[in-house]
VOGU-3710 file (C-alpha; in Angstrom, 3 decimals, decimal comma):
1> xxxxxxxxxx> -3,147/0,608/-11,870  -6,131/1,969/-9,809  -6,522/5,305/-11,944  -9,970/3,921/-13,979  -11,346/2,076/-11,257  -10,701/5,699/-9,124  -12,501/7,766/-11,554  -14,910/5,327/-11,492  -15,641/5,682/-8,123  -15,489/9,605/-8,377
11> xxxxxxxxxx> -18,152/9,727/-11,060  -20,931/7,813/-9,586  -20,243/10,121/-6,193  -20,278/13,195/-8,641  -23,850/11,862/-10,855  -25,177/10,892/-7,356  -24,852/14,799/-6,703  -26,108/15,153/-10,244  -29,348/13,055/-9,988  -30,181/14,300/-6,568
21> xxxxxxxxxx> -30,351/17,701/-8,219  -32,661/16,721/-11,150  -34,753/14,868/-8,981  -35,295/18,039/-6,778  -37,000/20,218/-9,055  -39,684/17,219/-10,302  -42,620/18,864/-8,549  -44,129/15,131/-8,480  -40,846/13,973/-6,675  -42,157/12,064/-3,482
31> xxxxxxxxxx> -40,945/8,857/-3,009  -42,620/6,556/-0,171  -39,097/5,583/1,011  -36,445/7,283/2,888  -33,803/6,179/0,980  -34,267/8,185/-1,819  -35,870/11,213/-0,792  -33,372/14,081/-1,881  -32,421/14,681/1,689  -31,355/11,453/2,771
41> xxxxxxxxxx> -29,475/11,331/-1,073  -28,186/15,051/-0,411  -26,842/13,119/2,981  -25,533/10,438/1,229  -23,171/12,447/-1,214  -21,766/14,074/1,272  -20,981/10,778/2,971  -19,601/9,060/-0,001  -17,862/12,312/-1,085  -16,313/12,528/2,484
51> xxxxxxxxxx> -15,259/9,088/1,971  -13,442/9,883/-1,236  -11,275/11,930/0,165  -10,194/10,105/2,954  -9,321/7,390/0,636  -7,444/9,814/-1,646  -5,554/10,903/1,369  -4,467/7,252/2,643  -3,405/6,358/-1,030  -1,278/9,574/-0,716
61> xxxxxxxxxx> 0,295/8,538/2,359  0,974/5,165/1,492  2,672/6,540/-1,825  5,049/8,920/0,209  5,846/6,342/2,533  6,701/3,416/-0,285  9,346/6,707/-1,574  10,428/7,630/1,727  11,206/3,434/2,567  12,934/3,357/-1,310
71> xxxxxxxxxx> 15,022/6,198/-0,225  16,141/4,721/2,747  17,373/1,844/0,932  18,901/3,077/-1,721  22,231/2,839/-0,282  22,033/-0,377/1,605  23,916/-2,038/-1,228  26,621/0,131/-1,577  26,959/-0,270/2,473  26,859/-3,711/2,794
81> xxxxxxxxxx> 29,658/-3,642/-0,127  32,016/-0,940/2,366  31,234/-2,778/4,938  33,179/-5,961/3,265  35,422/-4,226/2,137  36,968/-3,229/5,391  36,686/-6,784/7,007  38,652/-8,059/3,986  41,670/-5,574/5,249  41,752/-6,462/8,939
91> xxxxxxxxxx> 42,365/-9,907/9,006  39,136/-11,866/10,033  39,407/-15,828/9,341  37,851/-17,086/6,023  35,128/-18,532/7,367  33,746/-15,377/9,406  34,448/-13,200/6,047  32,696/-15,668/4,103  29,379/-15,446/6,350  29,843/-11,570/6,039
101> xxxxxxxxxx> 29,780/-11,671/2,555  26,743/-14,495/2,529  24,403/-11,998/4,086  25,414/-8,935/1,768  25,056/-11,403/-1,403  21,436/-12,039/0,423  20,728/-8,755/0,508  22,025/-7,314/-2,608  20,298/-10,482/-4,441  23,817/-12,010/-6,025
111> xxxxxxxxxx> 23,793/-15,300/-3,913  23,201/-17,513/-5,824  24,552/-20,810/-3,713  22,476/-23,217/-2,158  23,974/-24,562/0,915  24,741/-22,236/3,942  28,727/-21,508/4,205  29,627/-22,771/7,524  28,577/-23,938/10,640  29,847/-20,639/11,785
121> xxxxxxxxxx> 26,798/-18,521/10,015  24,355/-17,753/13,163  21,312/-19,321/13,635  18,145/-17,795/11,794  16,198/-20,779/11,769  15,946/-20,248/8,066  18,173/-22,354/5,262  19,742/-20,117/3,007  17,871/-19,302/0,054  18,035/-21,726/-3,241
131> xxxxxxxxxx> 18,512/-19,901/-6,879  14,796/-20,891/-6,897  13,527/-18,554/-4,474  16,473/-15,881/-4,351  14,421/-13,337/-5,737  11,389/-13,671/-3,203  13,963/-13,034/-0,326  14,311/-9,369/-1,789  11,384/-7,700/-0,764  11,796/-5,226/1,776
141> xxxxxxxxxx> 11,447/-6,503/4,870  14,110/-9,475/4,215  16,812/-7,351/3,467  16,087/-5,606/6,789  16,614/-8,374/8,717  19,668/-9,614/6,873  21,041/-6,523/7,163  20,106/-6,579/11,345  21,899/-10,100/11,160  24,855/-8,452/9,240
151> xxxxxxxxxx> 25,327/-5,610/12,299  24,741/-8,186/14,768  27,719/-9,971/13,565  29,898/-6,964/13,047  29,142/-6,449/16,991  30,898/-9,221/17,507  34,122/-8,707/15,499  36,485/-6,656/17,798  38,866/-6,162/14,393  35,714/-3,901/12,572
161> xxxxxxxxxx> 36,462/-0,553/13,951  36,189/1,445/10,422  37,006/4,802/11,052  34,012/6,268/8,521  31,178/7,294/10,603  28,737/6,062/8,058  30,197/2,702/8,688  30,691/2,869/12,653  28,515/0,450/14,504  26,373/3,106/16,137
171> xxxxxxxxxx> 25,490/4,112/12,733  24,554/1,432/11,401  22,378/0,002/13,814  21,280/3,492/13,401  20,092/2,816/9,964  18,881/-0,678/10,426  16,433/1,234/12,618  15,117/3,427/10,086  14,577/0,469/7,093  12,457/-1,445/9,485
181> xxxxxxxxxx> 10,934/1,679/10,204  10,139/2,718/6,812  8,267/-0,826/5,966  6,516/-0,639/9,150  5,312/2,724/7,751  4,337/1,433/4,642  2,815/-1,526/5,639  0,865/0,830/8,180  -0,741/3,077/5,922  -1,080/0,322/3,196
191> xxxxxxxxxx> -3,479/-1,035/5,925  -4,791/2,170/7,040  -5,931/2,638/2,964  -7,077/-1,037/2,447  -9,533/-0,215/5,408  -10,855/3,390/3,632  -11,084/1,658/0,728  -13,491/-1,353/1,963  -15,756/2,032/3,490  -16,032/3,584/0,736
201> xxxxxxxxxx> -17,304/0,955/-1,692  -19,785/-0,062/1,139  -21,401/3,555/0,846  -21,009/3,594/-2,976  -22,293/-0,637/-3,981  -23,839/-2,083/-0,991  -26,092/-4,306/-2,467  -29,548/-2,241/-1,194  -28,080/1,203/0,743  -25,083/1,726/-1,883
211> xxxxxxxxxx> -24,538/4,549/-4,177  -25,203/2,321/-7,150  -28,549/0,499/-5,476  -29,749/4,064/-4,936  -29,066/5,178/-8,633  -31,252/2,274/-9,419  -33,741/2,727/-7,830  -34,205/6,476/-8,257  -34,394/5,782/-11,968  -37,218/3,182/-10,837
221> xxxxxxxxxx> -39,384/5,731/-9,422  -39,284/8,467/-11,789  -39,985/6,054/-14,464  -43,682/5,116/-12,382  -43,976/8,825/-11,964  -43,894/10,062/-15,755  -43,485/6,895/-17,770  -40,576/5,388/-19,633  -40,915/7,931/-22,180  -41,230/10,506/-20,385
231> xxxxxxxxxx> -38,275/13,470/-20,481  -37,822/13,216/-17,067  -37,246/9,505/-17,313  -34,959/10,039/-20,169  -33,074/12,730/-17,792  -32,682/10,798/-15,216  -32,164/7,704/-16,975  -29,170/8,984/-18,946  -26,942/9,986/-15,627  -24,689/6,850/-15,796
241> xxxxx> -23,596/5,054/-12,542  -21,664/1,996/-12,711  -20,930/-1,319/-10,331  -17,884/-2,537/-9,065  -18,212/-5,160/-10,256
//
């Protein structure tokens, strides 16, 4: 989704490096203002190129963490589904199996009823989810908690002693660890990259210091320097930068 905008970005770092060059063998090159004299702009690519990278290393991160938090929870479904299948064997009243079985259909995204089971279901403080919004309880996050609520209730339940280690109560609170853990992670560096992202585009389009603003007013200068048909001002002129927005 981000590819265009990202070479985007890339380009007007790589023409500012580009411009900065031409500009630096223009004997008349001698601009009145800081901004654009080819040191500060040799400063600036380095900045914005800098800034590049540390974006393109916070997108990588938050890509291997959003695998590494799909991989832990590719087999919460087939868990949760074990995991009933053992309290159906040992016994458990109807209504405790049926509150079991209301937090895997949560979680696996098959519930489909809209009033809670029983009064014995523990308090969440939330109603159980309509068909309406079923879908907007499976993000991440919700089917870690279920899942937390589904241990918590097997802690209780002195009949669940499975004798499958994946199963085993140590285990699985275990696990519930690590899927909070890997949204945590993911919601980290998804932050961590949001904040890279909002420095970079202040180097490359704020609205007087930016990249872009700079481009702009380079062109500016040469053109009052050799005209605006000049070759240098067709040079310069034809190194493209564009604006976010």
């Amino acid at each position: 989704m981000s590819s265009t905008s990202e070479v985007g970005h890339a380009k007007n770092v790589a023409n500012l490096q580009k411009i900065t060059q031409q500009v630096s063998t223009y004997s008349l090159y001698n601009p009145p203002i800081a901004d654009i004299t080819v040191p500060t702009l040799q400063v600036l690519y380095n900045d914005a190129n800098a800034k590049l990278t540390e974006v393109g290393d916070k997108r990588n991160a938050n890509k291997n963490a959003i695998v590494a938090r799909q991989t832990a929870f590719e087999n919460l479904s087939s868990t949760c589904t074990s995991i009933i299948n053992v309290l159906e064997i040992v016994g458990l009243p109807q209504g405790t199996l049926d509150q079991a079985k209301y937090f895997t259909q949560t979680i696996q995204g098959t519930n489909n009823k809209k009033t809670s089971p029983d009064s014995q279901q523990p308090s969440t403080d939330n109603p159980q989810p309509s068909t309406k919004n079923s879908t907007s309880r499976q993000s991440f996050t919700s089917k870690a908690e279920n899942f937390g609520l589904l241990v918590q209730m097997l802690s209780t339940l002195p009949a669940y002693t499975p004798n499958e280690d994946n199963l085993k109560l140590q285990n699985l609170s275990t696990y519930h660890e690590s899927l909070k853990a890997s949204t945590l992670t993911v919601d980290q560096t998804e932050s961590e990259l949001n904040t890279k992202i909002i420095e970079r585009d202040k180097i490359l389009y704020a609205e007087e210091a930016g990249v872009y603003a700079i481009s702009l007013k380079i062109k500016k200068y040469v053109k009052s320097l050799y005209g605006a048909t000049s070759p240098e001002f067709t040079t310069v002129s034809a190194i493209e930068f564009t604006n976010r927005k």
